[in-house]
GULOPA-633565 format. One record per residue (C-alpha): residue number from 0; residue in one letter; z, x, y. Coordinates in nm, 3 decimals. Each point is the difference from the previous one (the first is absolute). Layout:
 resi resn      zz      xx      yy
  NUM    A       Z       X       Y
...
//
This chain:
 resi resn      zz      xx      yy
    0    X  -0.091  -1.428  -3.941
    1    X  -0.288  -0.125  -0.248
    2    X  -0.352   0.070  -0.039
    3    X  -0.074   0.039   0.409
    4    X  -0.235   0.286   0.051
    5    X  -0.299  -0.259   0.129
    6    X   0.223  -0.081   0.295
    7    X   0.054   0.320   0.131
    8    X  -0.351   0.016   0.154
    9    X  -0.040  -0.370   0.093
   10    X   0.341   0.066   0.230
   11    X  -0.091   0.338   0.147
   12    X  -0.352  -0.187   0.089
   13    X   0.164  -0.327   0.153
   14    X   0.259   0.214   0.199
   15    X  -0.251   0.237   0.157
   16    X  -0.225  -0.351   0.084
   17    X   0.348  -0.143   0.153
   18    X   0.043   0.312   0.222
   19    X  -0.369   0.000   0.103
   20    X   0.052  -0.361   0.103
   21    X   0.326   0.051   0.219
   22    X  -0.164   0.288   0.114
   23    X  -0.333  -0.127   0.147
   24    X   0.091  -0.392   0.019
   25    X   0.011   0.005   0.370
   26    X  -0.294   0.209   0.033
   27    X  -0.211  -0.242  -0.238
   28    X   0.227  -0.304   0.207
   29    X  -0.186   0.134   0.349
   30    X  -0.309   0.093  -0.205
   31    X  -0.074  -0.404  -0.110
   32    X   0.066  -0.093   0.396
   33    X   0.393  -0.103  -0.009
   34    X   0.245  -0.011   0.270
   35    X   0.351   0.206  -0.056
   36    X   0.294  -0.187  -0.029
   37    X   0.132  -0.157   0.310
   38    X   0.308   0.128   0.135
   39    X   0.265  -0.234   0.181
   40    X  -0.008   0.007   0.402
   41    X   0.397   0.093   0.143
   42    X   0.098   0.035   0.292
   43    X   0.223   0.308   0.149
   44    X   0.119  -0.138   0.356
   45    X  -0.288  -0.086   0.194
   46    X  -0.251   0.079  -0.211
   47    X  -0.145  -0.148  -0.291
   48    X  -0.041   0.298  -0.264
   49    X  -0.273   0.025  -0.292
   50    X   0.039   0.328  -0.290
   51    X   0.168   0.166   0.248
   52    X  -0.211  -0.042   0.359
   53    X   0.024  -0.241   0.314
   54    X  -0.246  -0.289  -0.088
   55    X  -0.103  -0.218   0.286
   56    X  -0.189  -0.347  -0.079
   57    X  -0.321  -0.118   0.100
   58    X  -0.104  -0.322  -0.185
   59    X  -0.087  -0.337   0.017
   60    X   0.108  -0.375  -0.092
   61    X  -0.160  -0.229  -0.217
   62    X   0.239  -0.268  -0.093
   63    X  -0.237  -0.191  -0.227
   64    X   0.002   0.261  -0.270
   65    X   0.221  -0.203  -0.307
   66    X  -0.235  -0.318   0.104
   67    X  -0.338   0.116  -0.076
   68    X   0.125   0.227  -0.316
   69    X   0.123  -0.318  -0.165
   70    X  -0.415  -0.128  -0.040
   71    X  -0.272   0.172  -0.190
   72    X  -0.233  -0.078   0.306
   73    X   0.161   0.143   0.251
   74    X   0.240   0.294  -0.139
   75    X  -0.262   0.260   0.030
   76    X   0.053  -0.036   0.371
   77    X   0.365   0.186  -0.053
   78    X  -0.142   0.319  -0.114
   79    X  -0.318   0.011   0.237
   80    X   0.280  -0.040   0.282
   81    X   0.204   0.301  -0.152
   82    X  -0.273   0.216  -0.077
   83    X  -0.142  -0.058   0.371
   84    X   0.383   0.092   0.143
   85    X   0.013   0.317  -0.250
   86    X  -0.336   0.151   0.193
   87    X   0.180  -0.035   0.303
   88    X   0.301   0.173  -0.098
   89    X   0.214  -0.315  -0.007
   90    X   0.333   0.069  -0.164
   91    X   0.123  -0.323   0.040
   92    X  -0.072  -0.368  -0.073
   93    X   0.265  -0.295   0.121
   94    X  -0.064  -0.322  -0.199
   95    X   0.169  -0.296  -0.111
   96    X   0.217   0.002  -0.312
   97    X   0.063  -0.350   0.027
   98    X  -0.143  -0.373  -0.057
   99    X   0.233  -0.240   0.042
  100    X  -0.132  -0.355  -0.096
  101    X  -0.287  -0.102   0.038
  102    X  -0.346   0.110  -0.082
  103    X  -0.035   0.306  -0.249
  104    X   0.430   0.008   0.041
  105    X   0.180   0.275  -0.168
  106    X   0.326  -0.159   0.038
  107    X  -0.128  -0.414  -0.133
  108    X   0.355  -0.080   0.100
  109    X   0.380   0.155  -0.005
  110    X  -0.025   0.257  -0.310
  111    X  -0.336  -0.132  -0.169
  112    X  -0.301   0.229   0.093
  113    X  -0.389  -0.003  -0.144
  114    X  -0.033   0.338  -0.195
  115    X  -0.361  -0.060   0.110
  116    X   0.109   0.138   0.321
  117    X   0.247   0.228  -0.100
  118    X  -0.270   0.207  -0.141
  119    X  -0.227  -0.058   0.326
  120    X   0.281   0.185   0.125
  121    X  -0.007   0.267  -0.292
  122    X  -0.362   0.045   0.071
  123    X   0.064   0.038   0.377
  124    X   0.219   0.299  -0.065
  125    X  -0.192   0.178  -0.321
  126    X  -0.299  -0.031   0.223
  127    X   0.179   0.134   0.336
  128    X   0.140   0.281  -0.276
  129    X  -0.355   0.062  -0.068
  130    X  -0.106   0.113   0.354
  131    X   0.264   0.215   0.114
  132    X   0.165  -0.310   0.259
  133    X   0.333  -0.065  -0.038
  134    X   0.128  -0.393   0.096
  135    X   0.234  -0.117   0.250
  136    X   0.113  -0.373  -0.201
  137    X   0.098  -0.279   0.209
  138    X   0.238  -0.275  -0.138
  139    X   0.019  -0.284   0.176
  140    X  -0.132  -0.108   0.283
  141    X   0.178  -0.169   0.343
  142    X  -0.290  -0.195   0.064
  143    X  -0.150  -0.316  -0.223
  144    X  -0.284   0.187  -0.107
  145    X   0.008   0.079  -0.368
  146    X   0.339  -0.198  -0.073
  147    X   0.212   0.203   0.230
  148    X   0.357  -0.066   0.096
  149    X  -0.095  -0.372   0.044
  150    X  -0.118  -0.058  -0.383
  151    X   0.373   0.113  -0.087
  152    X   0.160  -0.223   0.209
  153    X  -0.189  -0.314  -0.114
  154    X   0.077   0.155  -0.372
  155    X   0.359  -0.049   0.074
  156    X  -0.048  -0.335   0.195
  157    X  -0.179  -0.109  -0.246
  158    X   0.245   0.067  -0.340
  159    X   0.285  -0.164   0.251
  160    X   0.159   0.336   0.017
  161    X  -0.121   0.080   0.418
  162    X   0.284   0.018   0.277
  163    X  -0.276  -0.084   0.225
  164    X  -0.371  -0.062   0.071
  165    X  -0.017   0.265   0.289
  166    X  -0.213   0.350  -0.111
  167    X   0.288   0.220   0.072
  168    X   0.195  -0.148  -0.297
  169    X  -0.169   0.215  -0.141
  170    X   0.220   0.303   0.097
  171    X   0.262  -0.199  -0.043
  172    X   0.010  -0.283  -0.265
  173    X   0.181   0.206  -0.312
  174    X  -0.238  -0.256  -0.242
  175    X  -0.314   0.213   0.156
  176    X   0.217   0.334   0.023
  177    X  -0.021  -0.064  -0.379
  178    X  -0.359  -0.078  -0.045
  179    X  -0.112   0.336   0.187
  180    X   0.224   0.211  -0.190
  181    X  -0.160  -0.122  -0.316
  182    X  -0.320   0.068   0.144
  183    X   0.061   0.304   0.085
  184    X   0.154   0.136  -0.353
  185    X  -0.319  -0.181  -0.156
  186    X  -0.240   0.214   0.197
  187    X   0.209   0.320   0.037
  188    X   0.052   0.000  -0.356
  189    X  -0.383  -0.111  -0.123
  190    X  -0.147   0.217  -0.203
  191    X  -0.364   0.046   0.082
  192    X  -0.228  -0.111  -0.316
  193    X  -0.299   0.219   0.084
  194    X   0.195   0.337   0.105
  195    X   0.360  -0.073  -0.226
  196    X   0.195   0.160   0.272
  197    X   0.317  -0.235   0.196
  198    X  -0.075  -0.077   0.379
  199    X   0.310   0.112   0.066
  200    X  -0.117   0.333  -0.173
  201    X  -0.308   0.038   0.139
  202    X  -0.114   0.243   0.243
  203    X  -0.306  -0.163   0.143
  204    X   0.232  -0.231   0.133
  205    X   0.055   0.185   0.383
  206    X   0.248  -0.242   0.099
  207    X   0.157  -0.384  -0.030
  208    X  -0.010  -0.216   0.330
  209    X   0.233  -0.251   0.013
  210    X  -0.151  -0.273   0.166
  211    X  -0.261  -0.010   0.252
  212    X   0.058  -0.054   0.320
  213    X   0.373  -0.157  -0.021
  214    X   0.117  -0.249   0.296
  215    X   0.306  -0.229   0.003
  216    X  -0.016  -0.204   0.292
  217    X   0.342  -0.188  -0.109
  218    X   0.208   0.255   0.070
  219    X  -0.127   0.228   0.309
  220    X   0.303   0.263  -0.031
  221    X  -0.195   0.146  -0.299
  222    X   0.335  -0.020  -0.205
  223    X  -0.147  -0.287  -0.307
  224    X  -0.364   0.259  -0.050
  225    X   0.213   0.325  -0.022
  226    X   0.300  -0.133  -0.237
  227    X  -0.323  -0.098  -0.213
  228    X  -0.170   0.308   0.044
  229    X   0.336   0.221  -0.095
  230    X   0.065  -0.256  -0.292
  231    X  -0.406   0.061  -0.143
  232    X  -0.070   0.372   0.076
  233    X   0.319   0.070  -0.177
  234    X  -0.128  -0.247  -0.276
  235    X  -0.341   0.186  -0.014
  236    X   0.145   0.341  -0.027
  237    X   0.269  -0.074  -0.282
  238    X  -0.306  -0.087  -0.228
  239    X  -0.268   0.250   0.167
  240    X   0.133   0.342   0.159
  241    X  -0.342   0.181  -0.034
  242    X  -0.202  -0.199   0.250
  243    X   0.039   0.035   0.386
  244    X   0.070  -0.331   0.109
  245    X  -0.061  -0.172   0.438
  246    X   0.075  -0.314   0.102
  247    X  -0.343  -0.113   0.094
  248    X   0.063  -0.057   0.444
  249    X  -0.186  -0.076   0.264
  250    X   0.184   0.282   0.209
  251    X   0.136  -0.241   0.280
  252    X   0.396   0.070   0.122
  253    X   0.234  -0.225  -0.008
  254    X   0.316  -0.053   0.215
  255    X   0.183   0.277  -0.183
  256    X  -0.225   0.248   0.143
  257    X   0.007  -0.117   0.383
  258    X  -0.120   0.348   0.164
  259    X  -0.373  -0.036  -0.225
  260    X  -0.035  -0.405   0.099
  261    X  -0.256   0.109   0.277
  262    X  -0.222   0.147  -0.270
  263    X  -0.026  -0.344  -0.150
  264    X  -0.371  -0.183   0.114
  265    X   0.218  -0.277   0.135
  266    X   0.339  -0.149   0.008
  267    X  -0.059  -0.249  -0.305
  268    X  -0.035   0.343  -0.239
  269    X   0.412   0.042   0.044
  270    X   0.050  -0.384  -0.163
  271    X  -0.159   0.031  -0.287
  272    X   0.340   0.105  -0.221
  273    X  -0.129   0.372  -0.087
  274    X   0.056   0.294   0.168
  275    X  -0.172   0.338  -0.067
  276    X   0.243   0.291   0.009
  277    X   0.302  -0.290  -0.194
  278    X  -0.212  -0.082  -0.197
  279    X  -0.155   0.368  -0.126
  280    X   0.340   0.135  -0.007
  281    X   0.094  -0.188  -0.312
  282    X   0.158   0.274  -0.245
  283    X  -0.278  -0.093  -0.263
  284    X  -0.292  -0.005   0.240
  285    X  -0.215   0.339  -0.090
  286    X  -0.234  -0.013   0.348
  287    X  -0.062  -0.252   0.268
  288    X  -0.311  -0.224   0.025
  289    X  -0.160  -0.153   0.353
  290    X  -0.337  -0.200   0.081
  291    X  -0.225   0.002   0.265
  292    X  -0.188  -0.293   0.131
  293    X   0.037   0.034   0.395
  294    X  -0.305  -0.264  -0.009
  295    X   0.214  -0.241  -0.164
  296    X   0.314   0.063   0.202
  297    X  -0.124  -0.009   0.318
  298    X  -0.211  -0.234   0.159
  299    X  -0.102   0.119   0.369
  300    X  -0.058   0.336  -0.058
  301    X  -0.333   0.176   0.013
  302    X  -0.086   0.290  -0.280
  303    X   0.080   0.303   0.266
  304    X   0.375  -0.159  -0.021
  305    X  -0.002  -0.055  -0.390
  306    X  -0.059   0.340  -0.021
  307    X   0.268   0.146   0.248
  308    X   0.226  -0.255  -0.217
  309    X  -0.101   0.147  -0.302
  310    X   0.103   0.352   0.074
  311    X   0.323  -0.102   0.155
  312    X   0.064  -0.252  -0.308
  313    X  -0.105   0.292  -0.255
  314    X   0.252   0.307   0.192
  315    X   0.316  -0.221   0.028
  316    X   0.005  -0.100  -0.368
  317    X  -0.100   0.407  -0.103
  318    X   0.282   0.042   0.228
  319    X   0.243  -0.197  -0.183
  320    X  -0.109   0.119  -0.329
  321    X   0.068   0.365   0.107
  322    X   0.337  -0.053   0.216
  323    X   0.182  -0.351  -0.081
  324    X  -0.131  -0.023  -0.395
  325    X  -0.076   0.318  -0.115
  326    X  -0.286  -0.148  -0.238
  327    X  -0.370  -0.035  -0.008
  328    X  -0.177  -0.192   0.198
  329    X  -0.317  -0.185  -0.136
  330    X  -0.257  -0.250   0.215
  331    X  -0.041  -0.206  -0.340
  332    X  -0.236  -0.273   0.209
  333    X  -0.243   0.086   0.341
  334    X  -0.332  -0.227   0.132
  335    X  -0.180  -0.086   0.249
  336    X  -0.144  -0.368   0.025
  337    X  -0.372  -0.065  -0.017
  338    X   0.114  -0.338   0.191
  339    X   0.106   0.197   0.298
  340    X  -0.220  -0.197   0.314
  341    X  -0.086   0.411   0.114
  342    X   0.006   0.085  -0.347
  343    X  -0.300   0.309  -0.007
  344    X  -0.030   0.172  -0.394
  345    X   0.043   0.375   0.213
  346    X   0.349  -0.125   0.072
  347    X   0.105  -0.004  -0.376
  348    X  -0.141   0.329  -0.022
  349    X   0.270   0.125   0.296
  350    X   0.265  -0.208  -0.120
  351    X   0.000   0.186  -0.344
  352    X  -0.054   0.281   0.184
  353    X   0.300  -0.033   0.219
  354    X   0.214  -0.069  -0.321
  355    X  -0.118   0.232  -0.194
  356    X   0.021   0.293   0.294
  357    X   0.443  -0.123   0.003
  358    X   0.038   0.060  -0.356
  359    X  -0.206   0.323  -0.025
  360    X   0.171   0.119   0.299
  361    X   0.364  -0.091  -0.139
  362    X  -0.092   0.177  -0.347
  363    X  -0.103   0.369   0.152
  364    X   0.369  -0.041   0.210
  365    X   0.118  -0.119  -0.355
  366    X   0.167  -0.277   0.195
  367    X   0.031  -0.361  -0.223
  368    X  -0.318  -0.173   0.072
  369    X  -0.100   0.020  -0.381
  370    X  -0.335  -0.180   0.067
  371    X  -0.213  -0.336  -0.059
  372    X  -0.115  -0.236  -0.133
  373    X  -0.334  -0.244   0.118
  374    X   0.009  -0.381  -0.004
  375    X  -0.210  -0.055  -0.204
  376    X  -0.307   0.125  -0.226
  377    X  -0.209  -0.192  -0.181
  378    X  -0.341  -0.017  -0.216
  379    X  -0.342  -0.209   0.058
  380    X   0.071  -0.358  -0.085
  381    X   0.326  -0.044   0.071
  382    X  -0.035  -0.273   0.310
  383    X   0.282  -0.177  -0.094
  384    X   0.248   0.244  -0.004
  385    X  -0.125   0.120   0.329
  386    X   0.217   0.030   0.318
  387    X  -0.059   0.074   0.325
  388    X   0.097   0.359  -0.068
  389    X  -0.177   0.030  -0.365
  390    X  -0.272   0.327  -0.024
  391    X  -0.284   0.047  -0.288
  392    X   0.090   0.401   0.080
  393    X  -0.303   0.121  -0.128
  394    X  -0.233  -0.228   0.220
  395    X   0.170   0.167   0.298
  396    X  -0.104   0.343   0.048
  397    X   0.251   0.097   0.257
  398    X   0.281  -0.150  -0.156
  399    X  -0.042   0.195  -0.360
  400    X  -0.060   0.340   0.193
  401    X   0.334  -0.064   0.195
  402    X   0.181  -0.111  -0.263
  403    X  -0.078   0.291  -0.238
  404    X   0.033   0.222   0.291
  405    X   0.329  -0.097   0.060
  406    X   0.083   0.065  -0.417
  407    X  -0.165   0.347   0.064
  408    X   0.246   0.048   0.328
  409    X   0.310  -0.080  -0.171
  410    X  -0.108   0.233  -0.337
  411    X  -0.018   0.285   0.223
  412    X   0.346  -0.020   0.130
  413    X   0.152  -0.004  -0.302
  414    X  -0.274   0.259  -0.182
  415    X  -0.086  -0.271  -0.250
  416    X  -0.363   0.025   0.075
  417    X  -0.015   0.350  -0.161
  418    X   0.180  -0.127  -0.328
  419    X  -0.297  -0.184  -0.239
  420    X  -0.312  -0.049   0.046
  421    X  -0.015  -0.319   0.108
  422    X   0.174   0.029   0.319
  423    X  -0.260   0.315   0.074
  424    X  -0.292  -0.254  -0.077
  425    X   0.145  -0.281   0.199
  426    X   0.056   0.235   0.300
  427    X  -0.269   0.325  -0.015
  428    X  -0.251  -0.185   0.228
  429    X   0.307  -0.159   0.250
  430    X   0.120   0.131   0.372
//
């Protein structure tokens, strides 16, 4: 036993300091300004489910995220653009989790990526942890910009390993089937160097998207997308079963759906290889995902009709969700074009409106319209990454107030507004 009398004291004092600590931790935690620990979004049927309530989404995109987090110059913008989203009850940010090639490329080439951009990315989601918004990730896109399917296939083409030149090797050639996978366990796997915590274990994470916007003209019957969708989704979930994971449509049906075709904007929306209510009902697909762009999809029709298309487009898919898929439903992209020739700024304000009225309307029935997000938000100075769609939201008056009046909306049918103090800030002063 020895000569211990000394130590009796020094204990009792350091054990009743360890119990004060574990006692009042949190307290001091909320005292110095910090956020609880996230919890991770489920889904029970149609319904995505947070601690235990109904959440519904209202959000935004901003696909530039990763890229202007990789330079001191420009990463401040990141957390100015969370911060703003957080004041409007945001919950939920889609981005890009992918580079591929290229300019500021996270992937340099077939399993070589700049850890200089891998911890863009790590800032992108500490920060996003740091305001309350959770992230829907993108990873890989269908179209050229940022790499995309097309920087694979020249990969393959390139090391003499391509079956062919055409974009939809992509879901096909097993040489690129090989250089996503590995792409995928890279980032699933990363562990972030600011927070220490695995993607694939973090719960600011809302969601994965599988690729944005997927066509495959080559093959019309929609058979080549889904085999690849099965084979990935499946691939995705054997590494990461904590995340909710969509595969990132459009919402147009295909020609295994033949009684929805005349909710398509035209006839060329059923050849495009993908097929909403196919593709959504993949085993490992968590909730569905559809766009809306009636500006870019038609081409003769006045605003009046874009917004009778709308409502129709927006019903048939809640429809689905809640009779053919079971799942939620969630409008990851909507805009209206500044280009439009009778294009008025009151007309972005209704089309919002109209979208927003769908979803809110769909929550209180507790149908599977699970909500929205806006393309796109940006801050001052960001011309270049501009679209004809892009919105500075707090240089438009009208377009903050319905946007955080549509957070407030959506609170109240679950009851979250009464839970922190935050929500009752956000949404004391709204209708």
């Amino acid at each position: 036993m020895g000569n211990n009398g000394p130590l009796i004291p020094i204990l009792g004092f350091l054990t009743c300091a360890a119990f004060i600590y574990l006692s009042l931790g949190d307290l001091w935690f909320r005292f110095r300004g910090g956020e609880p620990e996230l919890g991770f979004v489920s889904r029970n049927g149609t319904q995505f489910v947070l601690d235990g309530k109904p959440l519904y989404v209202n959000g935004w995109n901003s696909y530039w995220f990763m890229d202007h987090a990789v330079n001191d110059h420009s990463r401040h913008r990141v957390g100015a653009m969370l911060e703003a989203g957080s004041k409007m009850g945001l919950t939920v940010c889609r981005t890009w989790a992918f580079n591929d090639g290229g300019y500021n490329a996270l992937q340099i080439s077939p399993g070589r990526f700049d850890e200089r951009v891998f911890k863009a990315l790590d800032h992108v989601i500490a920060e996003a942890k740091t305001h309350g918004v959770r992230l829907l990730l993108s990873l890989v896109n269908n179209l050229q910009a940022y790499g995309g399917k097309t920087q694979y296939v020249n990969w393959a083409w390139q090391e003499g390993v391509g079956l062919s030149s055409s974009n939809d090797s992509f879901f096909f050639d097993p040489s690129i089937r090989r250089y996503f996978k590995n792409y995928l366990t890279v980032l699933l796997t990363r562990k972030n160097s600011i927070t220490g915590i695995e993607y694939r274990n973090d719960p600011t994470i809302f969601a994965w998207e599988l690729i944005n916007e997927p066509r495959c003209f080559t093959d019309i019957s929609g058979d080549t997308l889904q085999d690849w969708i099965n084979e990935m989704t499946a691939f995705i979930k054997s590494i990461d079963k904590k995340h909710l994971l969509t595969v990132g449509l459009e919402g147009f049906y295909g020609p295994k759906s033949p009684k929805r075709l005349t909710v398509n904007p035209e006839r060329w929306a059923s050849e495009l290889g993908s097929d909403f209510v196919r593709n959504s009902e993949s085993p490992n697909i968590d909730f569905a995902s559809v766009h809306i762009y009636p500006d870019h999809w038609f081409h003769d029709q006045g605003f009046e009709d874009k917004v009778k298309f709308v409502v129709k487009w927006m019903l048939s898919h809640i429809e689905d969700g809640d009779k053919e898929l079971k799942k939620p439903v969630l409008f990851t992209e909507f805009g209206l074009s500044n280009l439009n020739k009778d294009y008025e700024p009151s007309q972005r304000d209704r089309f919002y409106r109209t979208i927003f009225d769908v979803v809110y309307k769909s929550a209180k029935r507790t149908r599977s319209g699970a909500g929205t997000l806006v393309w796109q938000f940006l801050i001052q100075g960001m011309e270049g990454f501009n679209d004809d769609f892009g919105i500075v939201p707090w240089e438009k008056d009208s377009i903050q107030r319905l946007m955080t009046e549509q957070s407030c909306r959506l609170a109240r049918v679950t009851g979250r507004h009464l839970q922190d103090e935050k929500w009752r800030e956000i949404c004391s002063h709204r209708p």
